[in-house]
Each structure stands twice: as structure tokens, then as C-alpha cells.
C-alpha positions in Angstrom: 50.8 -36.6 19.9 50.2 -32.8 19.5 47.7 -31.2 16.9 48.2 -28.6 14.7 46.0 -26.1 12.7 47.8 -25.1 9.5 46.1 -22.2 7.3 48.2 -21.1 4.4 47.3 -18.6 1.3 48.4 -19.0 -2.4 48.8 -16.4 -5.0 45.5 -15.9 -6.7 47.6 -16.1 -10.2 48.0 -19.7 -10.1 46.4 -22.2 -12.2 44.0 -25.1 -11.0 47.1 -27.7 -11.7 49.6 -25.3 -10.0 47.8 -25.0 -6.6 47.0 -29.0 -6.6 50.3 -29.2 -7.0 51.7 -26.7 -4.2 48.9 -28.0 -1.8 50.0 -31.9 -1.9 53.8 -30.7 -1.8 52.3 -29.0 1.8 50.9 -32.1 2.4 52.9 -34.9 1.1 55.7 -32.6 3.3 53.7 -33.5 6.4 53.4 -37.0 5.5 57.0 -37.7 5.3 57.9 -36.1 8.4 55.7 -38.5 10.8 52.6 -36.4 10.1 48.9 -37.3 9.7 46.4 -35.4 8.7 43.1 -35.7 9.9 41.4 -32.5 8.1 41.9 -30.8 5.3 40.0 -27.7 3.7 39.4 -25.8 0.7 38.4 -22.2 1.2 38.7 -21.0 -2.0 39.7 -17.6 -3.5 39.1 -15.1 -0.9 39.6 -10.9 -0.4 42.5 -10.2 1.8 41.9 -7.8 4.3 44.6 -5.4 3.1 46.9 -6.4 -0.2 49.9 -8.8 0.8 52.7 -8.3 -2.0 50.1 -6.3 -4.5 47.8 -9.4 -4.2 44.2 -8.2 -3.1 43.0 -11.5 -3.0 44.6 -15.4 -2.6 43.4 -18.9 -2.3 42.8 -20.3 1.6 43.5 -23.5 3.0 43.0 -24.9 6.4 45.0 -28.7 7.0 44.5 -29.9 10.8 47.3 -32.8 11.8 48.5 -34.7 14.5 52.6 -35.6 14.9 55.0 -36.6 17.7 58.0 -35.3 15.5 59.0 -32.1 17.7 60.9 -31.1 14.8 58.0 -31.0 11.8 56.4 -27.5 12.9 59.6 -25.7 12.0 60.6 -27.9 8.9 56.9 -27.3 7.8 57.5 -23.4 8.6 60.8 -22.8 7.1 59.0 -24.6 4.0 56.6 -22.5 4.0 58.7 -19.4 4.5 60.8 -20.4 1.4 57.9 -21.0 -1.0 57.3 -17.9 -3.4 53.7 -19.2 -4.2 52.2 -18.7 -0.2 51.8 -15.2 0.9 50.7 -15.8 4.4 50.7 -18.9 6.8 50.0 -19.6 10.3 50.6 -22.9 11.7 49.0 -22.9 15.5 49.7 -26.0 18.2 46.0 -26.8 19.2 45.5 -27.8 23.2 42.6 -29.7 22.5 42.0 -30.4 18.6 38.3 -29.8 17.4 36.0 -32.8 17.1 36.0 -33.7 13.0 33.0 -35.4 11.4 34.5 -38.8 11.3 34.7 -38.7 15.5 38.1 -38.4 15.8 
């Protein structure tokens, strides 16, 4: 199994219902494709450091998951890539994943 450390930012001009939405799309995404997620974060609306598409600010979330499909960090990327609502992601392989509150 190899982790992963997802963080991905969404347009400050969505509603509450819209980024539920986008953010379970992410995850359901990871679900299907022999992913499970172990931690999952809501950072809320932050400042970007410098304005990303004329956005000067965007809504931060951090998912940590574990997979043995090879193929689900680029499906998950190109995903990413493709959706007009994210304006940044990062999606790092961890070499040893952080210890969560449930001991995992």
C-alpha cells in the first residue's frame, strides 16, 4: 500500500452545497478507484499567497489515503486538472504516512 497526501483549493465563489458536492466527487473518485481514505480536512477559506486566476482567496482541503492501484494518482490528477472549480492541487506519495488520531 502507498499513502498519499492530497491538498486541493476551490474557488472561493462557490456555495456551501457546491463545494460538498465537488469535495465528495474528489472523494467518492478515490473510493471507486481502490482508495481509502484515512484523513480528511477542512481548512476553510484561506488568502492565497499571490492571486491564482484573479482569485485572492480559495477554500483548502487536505484528504490523506492509502491505495495499491498504481494507476489512481494520475486518474485522480488528470481529474483534478480537468475540473474548472480547483485552482491549485498537489497530490504528494508520503514515505511514511503521519500517525492520525485513530492510531492508524
Amino acid at each position: 500500500m502507498r499513502h498519499y497526501e492530497l491538498v486541493f483549493v476551490l474557488k472561493p465563489t462557490l456555495s456551501e452545497e457546491e463545494i460538498k458536492t465537488r469535495v465528495q466527487a474528489i472523494k467518492d473518485l478515490i473510493q471507486q478507484n481502490q482508495g481509502e481514505i484515512y484523513n480528511e480536512e477542512n481548512w476553510g477559506r484561506r488568502n492565497l499567497a499571490y492571486p491564482i486566476n484573479k482569485f485572492n482567496s480559495g477554500y483548502y482541503f487536505l484528504i490523506n489515503f492509502k491505495t495499491g492501484n498504481n494507476n489512481l494518482p494520475a486518474t485522480l490528477e488528470y481529474n483534478l486538472r480537468i475540473n474548472e472549480d480547483v485552482i491549485r492541487f498537489l497530490n504528494m506519495k508520503l514515505k511514511t504516512p503521519k500517525a492520525t488520531a485513530k492510531g492508524e
